[in-house]
BALOBA-1460 file (C-alpha; in Angstrom, 3 decimals):
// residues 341
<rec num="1" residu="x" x="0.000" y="0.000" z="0.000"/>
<rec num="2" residu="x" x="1.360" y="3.204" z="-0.635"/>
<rec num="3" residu="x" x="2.226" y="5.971" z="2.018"/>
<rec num="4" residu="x" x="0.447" y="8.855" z="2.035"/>
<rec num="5" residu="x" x="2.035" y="11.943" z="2.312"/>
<rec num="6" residu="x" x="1.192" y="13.976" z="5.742"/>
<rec num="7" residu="x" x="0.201" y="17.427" z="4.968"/>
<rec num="8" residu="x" x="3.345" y="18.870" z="6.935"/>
<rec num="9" residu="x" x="5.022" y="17.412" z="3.912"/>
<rec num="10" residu="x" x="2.955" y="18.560" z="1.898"/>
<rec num="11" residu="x" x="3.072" y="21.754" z="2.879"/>
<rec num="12" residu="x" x="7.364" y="22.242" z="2.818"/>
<rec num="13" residu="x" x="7.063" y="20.084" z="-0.588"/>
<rec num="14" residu="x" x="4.817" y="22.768" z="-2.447"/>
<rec num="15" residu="x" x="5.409" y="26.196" z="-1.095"/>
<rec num="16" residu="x" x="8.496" y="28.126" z="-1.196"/>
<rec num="17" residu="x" x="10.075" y="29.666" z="1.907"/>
<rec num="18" residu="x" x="8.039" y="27.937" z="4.170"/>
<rec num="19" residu="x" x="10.458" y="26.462" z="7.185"/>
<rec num="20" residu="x" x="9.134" y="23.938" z="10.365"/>
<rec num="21" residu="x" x="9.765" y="25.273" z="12.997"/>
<rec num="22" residu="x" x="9.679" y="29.580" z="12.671"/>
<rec num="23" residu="x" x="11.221" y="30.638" z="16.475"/>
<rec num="24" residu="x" x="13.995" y="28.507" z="15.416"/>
<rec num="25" residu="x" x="14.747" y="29.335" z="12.137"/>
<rec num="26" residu="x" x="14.817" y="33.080" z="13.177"/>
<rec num="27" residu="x" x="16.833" y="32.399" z="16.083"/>
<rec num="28" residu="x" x="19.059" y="30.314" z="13.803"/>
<rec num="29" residu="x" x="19.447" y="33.615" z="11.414"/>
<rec num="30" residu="x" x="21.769" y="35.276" z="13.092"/>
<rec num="31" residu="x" x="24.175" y="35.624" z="15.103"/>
<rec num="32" residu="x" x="25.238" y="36.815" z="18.830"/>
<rec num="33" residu="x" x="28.121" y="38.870" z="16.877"/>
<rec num="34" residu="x" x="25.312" y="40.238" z="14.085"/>
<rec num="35" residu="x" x="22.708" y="41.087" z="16.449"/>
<rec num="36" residu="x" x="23.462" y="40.113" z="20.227"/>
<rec num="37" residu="x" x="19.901" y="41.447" z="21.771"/>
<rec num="38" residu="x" x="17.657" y="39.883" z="18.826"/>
<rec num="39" residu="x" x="20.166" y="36.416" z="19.417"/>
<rec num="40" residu="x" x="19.307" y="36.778" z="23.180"/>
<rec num="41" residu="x" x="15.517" y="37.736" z="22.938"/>
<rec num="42" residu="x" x="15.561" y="34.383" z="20.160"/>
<rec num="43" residu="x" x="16.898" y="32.087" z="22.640"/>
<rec num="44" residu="x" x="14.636" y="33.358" z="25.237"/>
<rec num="45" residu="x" x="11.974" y="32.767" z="23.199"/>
<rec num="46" residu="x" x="12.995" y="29.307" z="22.942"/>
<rec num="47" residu="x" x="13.837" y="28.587" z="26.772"/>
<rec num="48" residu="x" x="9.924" y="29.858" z="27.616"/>
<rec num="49" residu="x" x="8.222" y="27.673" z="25.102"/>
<rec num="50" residu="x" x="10.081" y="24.730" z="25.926"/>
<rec num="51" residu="x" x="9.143" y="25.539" z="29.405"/>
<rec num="52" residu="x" x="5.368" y="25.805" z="28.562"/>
<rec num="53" residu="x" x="5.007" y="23.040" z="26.270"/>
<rec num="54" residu="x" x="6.573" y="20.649" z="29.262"/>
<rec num="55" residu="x" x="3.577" y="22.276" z="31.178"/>
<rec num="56" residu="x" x="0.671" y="21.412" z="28.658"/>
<rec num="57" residu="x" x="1.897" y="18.922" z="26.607"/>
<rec num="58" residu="x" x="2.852" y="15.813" z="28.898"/>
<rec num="59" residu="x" x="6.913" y="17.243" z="29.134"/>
<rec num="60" residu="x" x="7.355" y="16.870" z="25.582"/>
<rec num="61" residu="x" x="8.633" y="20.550" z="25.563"/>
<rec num="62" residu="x" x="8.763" y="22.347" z="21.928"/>
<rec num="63" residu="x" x="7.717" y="19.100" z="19.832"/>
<rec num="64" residu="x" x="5.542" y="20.394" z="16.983"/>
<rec num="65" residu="x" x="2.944" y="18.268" z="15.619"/>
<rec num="66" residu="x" x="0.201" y="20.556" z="14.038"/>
<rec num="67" residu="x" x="2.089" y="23.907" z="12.921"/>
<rec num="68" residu="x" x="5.429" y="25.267" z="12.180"/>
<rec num="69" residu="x" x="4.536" y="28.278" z="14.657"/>
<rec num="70" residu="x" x="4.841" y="27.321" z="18.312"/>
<rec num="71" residu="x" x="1.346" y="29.360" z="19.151"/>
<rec num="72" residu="x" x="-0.500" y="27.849" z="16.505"/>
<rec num="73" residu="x" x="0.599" y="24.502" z="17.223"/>
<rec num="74" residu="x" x="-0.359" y="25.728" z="21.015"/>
<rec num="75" residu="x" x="-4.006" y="26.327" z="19.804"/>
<rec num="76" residu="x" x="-4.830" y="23.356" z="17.949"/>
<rec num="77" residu="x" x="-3.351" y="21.220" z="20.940"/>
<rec num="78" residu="x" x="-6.067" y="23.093" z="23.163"/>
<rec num="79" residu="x" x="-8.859" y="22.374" z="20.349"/>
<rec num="80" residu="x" x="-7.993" y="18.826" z="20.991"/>
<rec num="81" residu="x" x="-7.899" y="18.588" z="24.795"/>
<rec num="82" residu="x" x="-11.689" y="19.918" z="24.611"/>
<rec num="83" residu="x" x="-12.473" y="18.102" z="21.872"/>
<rec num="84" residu="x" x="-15.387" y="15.282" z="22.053"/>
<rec num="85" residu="x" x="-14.174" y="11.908" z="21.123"/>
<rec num="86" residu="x" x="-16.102" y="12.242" z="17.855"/>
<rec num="87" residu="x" x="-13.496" y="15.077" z="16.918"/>
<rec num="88" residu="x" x="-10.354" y="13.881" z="18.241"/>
<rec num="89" residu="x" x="-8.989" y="11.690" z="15.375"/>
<rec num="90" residu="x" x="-9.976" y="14.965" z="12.987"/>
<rec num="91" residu="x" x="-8.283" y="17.776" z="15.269"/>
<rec num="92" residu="x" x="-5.415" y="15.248" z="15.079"/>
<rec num="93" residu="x" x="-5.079" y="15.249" z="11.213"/>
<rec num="94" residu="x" x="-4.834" y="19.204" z="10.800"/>
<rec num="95" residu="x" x="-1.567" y="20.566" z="10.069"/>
<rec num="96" residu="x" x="-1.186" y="24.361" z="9.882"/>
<rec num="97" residu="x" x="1.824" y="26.037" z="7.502"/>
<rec num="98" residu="x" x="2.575" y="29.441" z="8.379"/>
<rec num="99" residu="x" x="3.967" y="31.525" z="5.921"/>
<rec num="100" residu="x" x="6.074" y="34.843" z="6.475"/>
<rec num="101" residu="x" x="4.127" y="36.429" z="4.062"/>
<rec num="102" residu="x" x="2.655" y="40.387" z="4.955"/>
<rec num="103" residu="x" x="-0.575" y="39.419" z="2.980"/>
<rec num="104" residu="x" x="-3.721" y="38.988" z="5.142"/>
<rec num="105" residu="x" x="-4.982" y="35.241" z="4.226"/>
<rec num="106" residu="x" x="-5.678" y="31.969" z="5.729"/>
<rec num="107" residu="x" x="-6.593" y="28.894" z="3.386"/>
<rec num="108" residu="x" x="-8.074" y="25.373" z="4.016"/>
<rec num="109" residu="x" x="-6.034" y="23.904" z="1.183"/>
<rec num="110" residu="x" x="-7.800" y="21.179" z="-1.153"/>
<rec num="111" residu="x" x="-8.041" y="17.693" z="-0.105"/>
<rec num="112" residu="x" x="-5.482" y="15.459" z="-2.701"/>
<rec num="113" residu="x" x="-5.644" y="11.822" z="-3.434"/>
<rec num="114" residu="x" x="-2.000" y="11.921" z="-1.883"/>
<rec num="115" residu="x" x="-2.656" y="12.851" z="1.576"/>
<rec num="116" residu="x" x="-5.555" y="12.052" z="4.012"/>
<rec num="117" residu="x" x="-4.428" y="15.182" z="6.293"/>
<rec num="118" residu="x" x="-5.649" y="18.575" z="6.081"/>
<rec num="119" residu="x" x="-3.305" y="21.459" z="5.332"/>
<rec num="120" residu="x" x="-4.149" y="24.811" z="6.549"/>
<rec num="121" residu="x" x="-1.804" y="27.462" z="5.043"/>
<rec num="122" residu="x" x="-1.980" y="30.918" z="7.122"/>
<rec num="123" residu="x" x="0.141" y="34.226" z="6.248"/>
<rec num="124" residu="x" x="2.163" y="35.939" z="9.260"/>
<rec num="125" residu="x" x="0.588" y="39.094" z="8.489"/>
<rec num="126" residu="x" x="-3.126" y="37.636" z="10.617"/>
<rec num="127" residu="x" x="-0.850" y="37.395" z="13.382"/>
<rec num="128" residu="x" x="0.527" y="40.771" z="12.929"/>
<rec num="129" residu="x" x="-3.101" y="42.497" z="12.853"/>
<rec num="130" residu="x" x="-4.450" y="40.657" z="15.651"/>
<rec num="131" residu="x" x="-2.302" y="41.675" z="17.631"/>
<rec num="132" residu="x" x="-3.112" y="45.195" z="16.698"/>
<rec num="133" residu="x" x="-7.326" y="45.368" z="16.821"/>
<rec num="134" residu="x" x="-7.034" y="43.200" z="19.891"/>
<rec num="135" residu="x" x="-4.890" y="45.840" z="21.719"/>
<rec num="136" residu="x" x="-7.237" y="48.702" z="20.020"/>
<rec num="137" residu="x" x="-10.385" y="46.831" z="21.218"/>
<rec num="138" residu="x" x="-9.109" y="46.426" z="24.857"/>
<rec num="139" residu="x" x="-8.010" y="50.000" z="25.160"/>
<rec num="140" residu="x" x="-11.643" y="50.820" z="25.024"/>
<rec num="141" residu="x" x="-12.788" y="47.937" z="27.100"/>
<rec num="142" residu="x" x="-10.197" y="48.493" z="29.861"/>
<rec num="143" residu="x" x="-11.226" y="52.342" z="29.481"/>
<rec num="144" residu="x" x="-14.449" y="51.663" z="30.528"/>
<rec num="145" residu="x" x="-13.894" y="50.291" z="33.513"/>
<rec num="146" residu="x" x="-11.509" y="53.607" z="34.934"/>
<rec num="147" residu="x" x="-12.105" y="57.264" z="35.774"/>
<rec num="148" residu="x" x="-13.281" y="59.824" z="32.720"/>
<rec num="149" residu="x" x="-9.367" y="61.328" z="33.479"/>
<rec num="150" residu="x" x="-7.209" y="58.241" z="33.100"/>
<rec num="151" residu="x" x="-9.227" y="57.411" z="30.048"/>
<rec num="152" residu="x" x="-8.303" y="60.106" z="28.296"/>
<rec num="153" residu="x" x="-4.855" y="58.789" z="28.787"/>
<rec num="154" residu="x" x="-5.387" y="55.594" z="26.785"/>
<rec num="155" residu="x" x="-6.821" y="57.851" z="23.465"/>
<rec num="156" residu="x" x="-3.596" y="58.235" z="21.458"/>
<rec num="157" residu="x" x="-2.589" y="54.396" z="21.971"/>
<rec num="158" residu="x" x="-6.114" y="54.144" z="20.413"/>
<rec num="159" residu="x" x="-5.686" y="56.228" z="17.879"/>
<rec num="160" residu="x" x="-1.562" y="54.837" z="16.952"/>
<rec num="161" residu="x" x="-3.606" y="50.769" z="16.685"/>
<rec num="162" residu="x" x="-6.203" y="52.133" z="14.255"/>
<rec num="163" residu="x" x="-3.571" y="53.921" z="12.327"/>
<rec num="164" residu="x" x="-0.929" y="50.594" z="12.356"/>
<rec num="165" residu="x" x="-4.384" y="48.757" z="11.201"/>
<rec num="166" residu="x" x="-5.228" y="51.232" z="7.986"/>
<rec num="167" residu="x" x="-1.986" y="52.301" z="7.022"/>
<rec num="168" residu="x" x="-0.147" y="49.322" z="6.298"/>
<rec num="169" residu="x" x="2.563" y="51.220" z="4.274"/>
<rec num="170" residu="x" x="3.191" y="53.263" z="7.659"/>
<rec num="171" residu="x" x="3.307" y="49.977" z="9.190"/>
<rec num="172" residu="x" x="5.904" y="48.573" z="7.812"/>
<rec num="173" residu="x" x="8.196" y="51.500" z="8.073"/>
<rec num="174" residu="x" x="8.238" y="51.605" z="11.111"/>
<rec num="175" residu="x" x="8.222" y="47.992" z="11.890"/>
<rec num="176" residu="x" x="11.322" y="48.511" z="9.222"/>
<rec num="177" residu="x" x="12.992" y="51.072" z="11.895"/>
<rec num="178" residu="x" x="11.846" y="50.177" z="15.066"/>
<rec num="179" residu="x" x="14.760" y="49.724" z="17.681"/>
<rec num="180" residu="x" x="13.801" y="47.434" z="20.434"/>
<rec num="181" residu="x" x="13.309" y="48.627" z="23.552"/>
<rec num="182" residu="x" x="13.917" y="46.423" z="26.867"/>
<rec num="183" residu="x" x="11.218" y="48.194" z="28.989"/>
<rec num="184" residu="x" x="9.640" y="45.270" z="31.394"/>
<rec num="185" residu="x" x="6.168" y="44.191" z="30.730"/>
<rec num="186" residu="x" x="3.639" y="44.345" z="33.504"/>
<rec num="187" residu="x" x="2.336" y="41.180" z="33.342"/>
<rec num="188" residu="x" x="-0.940" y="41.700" z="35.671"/>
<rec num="189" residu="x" x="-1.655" y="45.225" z="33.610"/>
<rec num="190" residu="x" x="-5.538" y="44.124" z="33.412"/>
<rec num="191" residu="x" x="-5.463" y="45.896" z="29.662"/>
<rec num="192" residu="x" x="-2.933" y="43.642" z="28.381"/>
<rec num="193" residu="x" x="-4.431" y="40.495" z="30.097"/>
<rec num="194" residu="x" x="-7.585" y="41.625" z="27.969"/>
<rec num="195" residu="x" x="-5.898" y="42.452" z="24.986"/>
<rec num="196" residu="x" x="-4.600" y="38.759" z="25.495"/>
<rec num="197" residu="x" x="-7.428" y="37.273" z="25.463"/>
<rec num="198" residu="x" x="-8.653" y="38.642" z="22.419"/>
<rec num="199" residu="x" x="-5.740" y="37.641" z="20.606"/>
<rec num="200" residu="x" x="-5.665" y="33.989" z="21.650"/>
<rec num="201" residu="x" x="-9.961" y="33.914" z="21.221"/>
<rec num="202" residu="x" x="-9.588" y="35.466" z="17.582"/>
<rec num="203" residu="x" x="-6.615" y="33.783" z="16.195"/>
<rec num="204" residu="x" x="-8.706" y="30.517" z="17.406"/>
<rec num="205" residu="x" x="-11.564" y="31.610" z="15.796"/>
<rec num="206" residu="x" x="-9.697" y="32.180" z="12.400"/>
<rec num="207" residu="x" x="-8.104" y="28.984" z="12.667"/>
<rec num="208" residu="x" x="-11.393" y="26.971" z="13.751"/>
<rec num="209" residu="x" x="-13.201" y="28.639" z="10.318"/>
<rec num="210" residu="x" x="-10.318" y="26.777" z="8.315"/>
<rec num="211" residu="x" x="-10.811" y="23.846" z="10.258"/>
<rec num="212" residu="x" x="-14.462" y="23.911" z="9.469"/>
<rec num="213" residu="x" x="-14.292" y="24.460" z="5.425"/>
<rec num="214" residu="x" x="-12.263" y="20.565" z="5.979"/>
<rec num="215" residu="x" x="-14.683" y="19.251" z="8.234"/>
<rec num="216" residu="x" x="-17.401" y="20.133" z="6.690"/>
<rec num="217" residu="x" x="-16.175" y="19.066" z="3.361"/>
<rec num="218" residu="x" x="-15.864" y="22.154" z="1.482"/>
<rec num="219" residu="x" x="-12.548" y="21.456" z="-0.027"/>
<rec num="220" residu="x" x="-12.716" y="18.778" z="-2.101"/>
<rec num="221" residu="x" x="-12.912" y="15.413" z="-0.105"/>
<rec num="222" residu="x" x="-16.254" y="12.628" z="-0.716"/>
<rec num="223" residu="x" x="-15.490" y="11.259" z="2.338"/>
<rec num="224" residu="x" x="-15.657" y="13.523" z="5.246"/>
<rec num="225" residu="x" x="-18.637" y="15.376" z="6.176"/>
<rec num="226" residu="x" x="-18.874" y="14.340" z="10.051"/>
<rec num="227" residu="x" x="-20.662" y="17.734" z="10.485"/>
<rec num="228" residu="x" x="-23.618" y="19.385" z="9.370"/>
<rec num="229" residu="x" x="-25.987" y="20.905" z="12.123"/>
<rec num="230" residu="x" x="-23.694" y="24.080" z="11.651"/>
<rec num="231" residu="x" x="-25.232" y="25.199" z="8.490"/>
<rec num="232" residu="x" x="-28.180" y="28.044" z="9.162"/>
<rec num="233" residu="x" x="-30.545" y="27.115" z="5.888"/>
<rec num="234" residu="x" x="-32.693" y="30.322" z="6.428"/>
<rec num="235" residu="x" x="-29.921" y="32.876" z="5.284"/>
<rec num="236" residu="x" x="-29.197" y="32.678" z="1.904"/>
<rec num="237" residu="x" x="-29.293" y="29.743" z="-1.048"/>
<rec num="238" residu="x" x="-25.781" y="30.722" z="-2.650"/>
<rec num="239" residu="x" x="-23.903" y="27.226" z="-1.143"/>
<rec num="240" residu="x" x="-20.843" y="29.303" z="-1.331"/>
<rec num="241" residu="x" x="-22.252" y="31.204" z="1.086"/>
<rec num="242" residu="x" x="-23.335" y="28.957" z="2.924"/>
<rec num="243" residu="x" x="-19.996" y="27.729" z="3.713"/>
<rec num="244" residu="x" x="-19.020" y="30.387" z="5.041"/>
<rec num="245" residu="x" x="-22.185" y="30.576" z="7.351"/>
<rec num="246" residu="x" x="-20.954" y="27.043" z="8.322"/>
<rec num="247" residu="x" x="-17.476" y="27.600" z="8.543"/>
<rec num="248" residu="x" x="-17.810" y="30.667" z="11.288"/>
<rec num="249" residu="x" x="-20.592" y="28.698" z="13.191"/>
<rec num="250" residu="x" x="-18.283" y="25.607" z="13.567"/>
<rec num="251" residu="x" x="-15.221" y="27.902" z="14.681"/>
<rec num="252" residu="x" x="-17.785" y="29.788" z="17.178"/>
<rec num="253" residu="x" x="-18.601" y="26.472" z="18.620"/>
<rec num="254" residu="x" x="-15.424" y="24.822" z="18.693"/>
<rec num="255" residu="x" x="-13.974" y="28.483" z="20.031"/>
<rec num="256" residu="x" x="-16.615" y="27.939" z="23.297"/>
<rec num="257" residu="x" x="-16.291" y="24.536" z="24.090"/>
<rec num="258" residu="x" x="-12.842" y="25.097" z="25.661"/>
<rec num="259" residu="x" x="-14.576" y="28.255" z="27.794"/>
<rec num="260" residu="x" x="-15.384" y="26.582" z="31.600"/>
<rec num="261" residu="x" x="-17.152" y="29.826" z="32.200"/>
<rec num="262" residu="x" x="-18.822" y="32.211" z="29.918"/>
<rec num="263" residu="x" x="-16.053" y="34.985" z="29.074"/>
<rec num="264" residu="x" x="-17.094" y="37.893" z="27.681"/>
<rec num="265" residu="x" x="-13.550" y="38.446" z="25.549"/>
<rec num="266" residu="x" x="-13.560" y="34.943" z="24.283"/>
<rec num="267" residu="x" x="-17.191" y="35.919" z="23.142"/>
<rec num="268" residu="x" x="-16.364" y="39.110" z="21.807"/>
<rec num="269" residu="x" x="-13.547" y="37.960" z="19.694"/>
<rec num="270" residu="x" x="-15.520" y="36.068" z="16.312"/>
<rec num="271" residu="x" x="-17.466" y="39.933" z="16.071"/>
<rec num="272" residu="x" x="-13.992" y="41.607" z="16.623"/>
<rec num="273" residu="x" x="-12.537" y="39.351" z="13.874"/>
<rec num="274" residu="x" x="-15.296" y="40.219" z="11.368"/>
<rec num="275" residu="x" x="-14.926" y="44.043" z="12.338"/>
<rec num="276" residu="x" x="-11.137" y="43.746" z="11.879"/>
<rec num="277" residu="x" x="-11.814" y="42.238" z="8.008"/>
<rec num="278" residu="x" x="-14.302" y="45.219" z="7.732"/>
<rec num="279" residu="x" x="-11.436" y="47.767" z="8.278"/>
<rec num="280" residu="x" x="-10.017" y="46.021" z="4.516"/>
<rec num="281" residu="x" x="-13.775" y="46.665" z="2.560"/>
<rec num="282" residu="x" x="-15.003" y="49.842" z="2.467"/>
<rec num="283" residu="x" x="-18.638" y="48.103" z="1.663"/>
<rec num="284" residu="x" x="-19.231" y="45.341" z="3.955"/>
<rec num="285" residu="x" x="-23.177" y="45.487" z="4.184"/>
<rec num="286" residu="x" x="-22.258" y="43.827" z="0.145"/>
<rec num="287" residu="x" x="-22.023" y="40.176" z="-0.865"/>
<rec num="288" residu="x" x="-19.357" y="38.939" z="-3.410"/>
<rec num="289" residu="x" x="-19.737" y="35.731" z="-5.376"/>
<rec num="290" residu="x" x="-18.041" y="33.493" z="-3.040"/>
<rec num="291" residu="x" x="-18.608" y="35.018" z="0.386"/>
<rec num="292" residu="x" x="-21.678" y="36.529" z="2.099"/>
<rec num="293" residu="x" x="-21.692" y="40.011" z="3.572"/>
<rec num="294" residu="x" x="-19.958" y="41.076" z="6.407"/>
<rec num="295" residu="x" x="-22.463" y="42.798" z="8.018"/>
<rec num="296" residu="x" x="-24.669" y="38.915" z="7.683"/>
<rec num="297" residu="x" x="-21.345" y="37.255" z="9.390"/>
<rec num="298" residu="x" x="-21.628" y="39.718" z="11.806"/>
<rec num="299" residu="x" x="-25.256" y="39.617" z="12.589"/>
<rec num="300" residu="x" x="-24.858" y="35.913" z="12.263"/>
<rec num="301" residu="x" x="-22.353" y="35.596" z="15.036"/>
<rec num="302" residu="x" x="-24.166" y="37.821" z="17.302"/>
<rec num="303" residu="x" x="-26.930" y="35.904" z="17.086"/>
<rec num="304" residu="x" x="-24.877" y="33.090" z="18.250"/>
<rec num="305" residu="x" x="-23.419" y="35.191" z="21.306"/>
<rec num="306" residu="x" x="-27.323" y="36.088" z="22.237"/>
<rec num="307" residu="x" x="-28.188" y="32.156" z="22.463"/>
<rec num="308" residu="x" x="-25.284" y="31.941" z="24.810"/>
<rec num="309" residu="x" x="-25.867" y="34.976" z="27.069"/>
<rec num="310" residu="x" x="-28.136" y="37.801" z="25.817"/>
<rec num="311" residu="x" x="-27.440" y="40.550" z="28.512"/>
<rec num="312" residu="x" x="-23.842" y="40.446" z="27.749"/>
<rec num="313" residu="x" x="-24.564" y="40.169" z="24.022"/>
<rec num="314" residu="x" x="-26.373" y="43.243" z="24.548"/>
<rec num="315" residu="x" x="-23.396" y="44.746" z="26.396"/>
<rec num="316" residu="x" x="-21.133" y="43.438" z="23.551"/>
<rec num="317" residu="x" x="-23.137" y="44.591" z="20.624"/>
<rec num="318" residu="x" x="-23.411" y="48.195" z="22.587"/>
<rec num="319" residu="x" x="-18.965" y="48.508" z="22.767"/>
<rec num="320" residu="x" x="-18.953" y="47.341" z="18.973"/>
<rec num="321" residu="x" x="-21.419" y="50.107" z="17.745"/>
<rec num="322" residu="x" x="-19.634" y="52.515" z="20.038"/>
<rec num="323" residu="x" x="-16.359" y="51.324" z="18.522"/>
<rec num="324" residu="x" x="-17.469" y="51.137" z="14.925"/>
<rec num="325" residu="x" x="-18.823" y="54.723" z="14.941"/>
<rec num="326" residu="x" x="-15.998" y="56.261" z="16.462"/>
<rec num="327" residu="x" x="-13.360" y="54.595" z="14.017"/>
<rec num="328" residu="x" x="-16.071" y="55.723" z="11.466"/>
<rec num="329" residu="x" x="-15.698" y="59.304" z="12.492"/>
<rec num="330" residu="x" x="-11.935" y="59.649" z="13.324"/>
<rec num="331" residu="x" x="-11.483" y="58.404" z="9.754"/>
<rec num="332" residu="x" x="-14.257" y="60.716" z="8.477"/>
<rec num="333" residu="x" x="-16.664" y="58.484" z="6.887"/>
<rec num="334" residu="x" x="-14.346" y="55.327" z="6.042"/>
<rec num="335" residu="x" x="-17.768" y="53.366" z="5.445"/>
<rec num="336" residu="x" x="-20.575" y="54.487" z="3.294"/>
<rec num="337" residu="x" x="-22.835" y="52.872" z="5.435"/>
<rec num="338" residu="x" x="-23.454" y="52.115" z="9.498"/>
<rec num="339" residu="x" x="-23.511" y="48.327" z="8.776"/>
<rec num="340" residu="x" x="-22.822" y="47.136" z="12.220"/>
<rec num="341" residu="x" x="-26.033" y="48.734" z="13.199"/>
C-alpha cells in the first residue's frame, strides 16, 4: 500500500520559503556577533516555550505536531484537549503552515488523493493584525472600567492601533525602523491580560473557520462530512455562502467549548474578527460571489453570542457600535454605510 504523504510534507514540498519550525529558524538567522539582543531575545523565546510546552503537553517541551509556529501549534493542541471523542482523530489530522508572508490570508487547502491530512496554510501578516485590533479593542474595554481622566490617557494608543491597522505602508516602516526597547512588561496590567485574550480567542476563531471548510467538506474530499448541524438554511441559497455561514458557526462552537465559564472576551472575539476584516472593505453590508456580507457574518455571530448569554450580548453589541462609529468618524466616513447597526 502506498504511504500517504502527511500534509506537513505537503506543505514544505509545495510552497516556497516555508520552514518547520519559525522561532527557530529566526533564532538560527543570526548571530550573537550580528545582532546580540535579537540572538538573546531568540533564545529566550525558545527557553519559555520549551518551558510551557513541558507544562501542557505531557513534558514533551517544543515538539511540533500541528504547525510550524509554536502558538499555533499551542491552539490546535487546546482544540484537541476539549475536543469530544467524535473530533479527536480529525483535530489530530490538521496541520497548519505558516507563511512569512505580509498578505492577510488563511486557506483550508484542497483535499489530494496523496494525503488524508488537512493542510491549513496561514500568512504571518493575521498574526501581525491581531495583535493590533485586539490591543485597540481592549483600550476601550479596559477604558471603561476607569475614571473619565485616566481614560483620556489611553486615546492616542487608540488612535496609533487604528492607524498601524489602515496604514499598512506606515506599518511597515516603522516595523522597518523600530529599535527594540527592553522596557519590562507588567504582566498583571488588566489591559494587556484583555488584549490577550482577544488575541488567543480570535486567532482561534480564524483557525477553527479553516478547520471547518475541511470538516465540513468544502474542499474537495467525498469522504468527510462528520458535520452538518452548523449550516443556518434560512440565510441565503448561494452554497458558497453557505460555507461560510458554516465555517464561522463551527469555529464559534469549537472556540466555546474550551470556555469553563462564559467569558465575555472569548465571546467578543468572532465579532472583533469580522470588524477587523471590515477595516479592509469599504462596503461590507455587500455580498461577493463566493462570500456573504460582512455585516450577515456579523449579525450571524451575534446571534450566536445572544443564544449563549443575551445581557452580555447586549453589552457586547453596545462597545462594537460605540467602537465602529468612532473609528467611522476619526477616519471621516471610512464606510458608506453604518452596517454594524
Amino acid at each position: 500500500m502506498e504511504n500517504k504523504k502527511s500534509a506537513r510534507e505537503r506543505f514544505l514540498d509545495r510552497f516556497f520559503g516555508g520552514v518547520e519550525d519559525w522561532d527557530k529558524y529566526l533564532t538560527e538567522s543570526i548571530t550573537k556577533e550580528e545582532n546580540a539582543y535579537d540572538f538573546e531575545y531568540g533564545l529566550k523565546i525558545l527557553e519559555i516555550q520549551e518551558q510551557f510546552g513541558n507544562r501542557t503537553n505531557s513534558e514533551l517541551g517544543r515538539e511540533m505536531w500541528y504547525s510550524n509556529d509554536f502558538f499555533i501549534n499551542s491552539l490546535i493542541l487546546n482544540f484537541i484537549t476539549d475536543a469530544e471523542d467524535d473530533l479527536v482523530t480529525e483535530l489530530k489530522q490538521i496541520y497548519v503552515g505558516v507563511l512569512g508572508i505580509l498578505e492577510f490570508n488563511a486557506e483550508a487547502m484542497e483535499m489530494v488523493e496523496e494525503s488524508d491530512e488537512y493542510l491549513i496554510t496561514m500568512n504571518f501578516e493575521i498574526d501581525l493584525q491581531l495583535t493590533y485590533i485586539s490591543s485597540l479593542f481592549s483600550y476601550y474595554i479596559y477604558g471603561m472600567s476607569i475614571p473619565d481622566e485616566k481614560r483620556d490617557e489611553l486615546y492616542p494608543k487608540m488612535v496609533d492601533s487604528l492607524r498601524d491597522l489602515v496604514d499598512k505602508e506606515a506599518l511597515w516602516k516603522k516595523l522597518s525602523n523600530q529599535i527594540p526597547d527592553d522596557v519590562p512588561v507588567d504582566l498583571e496590567d488588566p489591559r494587556l491580560h484583555i488584549a490577550t485574550d482577544l488575541f488567543v480567542a480570535g486567532m482561534s476563531f480564524v483557525l477553527g473557520h479553516e478547520i471547518g471548510h475541511h470538516f465540513l467538506n468544502h474542499t474537495g474530499s467525498n469522504r468527510r462530512n462528520i458535520i452538518s448541524k452548523f449550516i443556518p438554511t434560512d440565510v441565503t441559497f448561494n452554497q458558497l455562502h453557505l460555507d461560510e455561514f458554516a465555517a464561522d458557526n463551527f469555529s464559534f462552537d469549537l472556540l466555546i467549548r474550551g470556555m469553563k465559564e462564559k467569558n465575555a472576551n472569548t465571546l467578543f472575539a468572532p465579532l472583533m474578527v469580522i470588524f477587523m476584516l471590515a477595516l479592509y472593505d469599504k462596503t461590507p453590508e455587500e455580498s461577493s460571489q463566493t462570500h456573504p456580507s460582512l455585516r450577515d457574518r456579523y449579525l450571524n455571530l451575534l446571534s450566536r453570542v445572544f443564544e449563549q448569554d443575551e445581557k452580555l450580548a447586549l453589552s457586547l453589541q453596545a462597545i462594537m457600535n460605540e467602537l465602529a462609529t468612532w473609528i467611522n468618524d476619526i477616519l471621516k466616513g471610512y464606510w458608506k454605510t453604518e452596517w454594524w447597526k
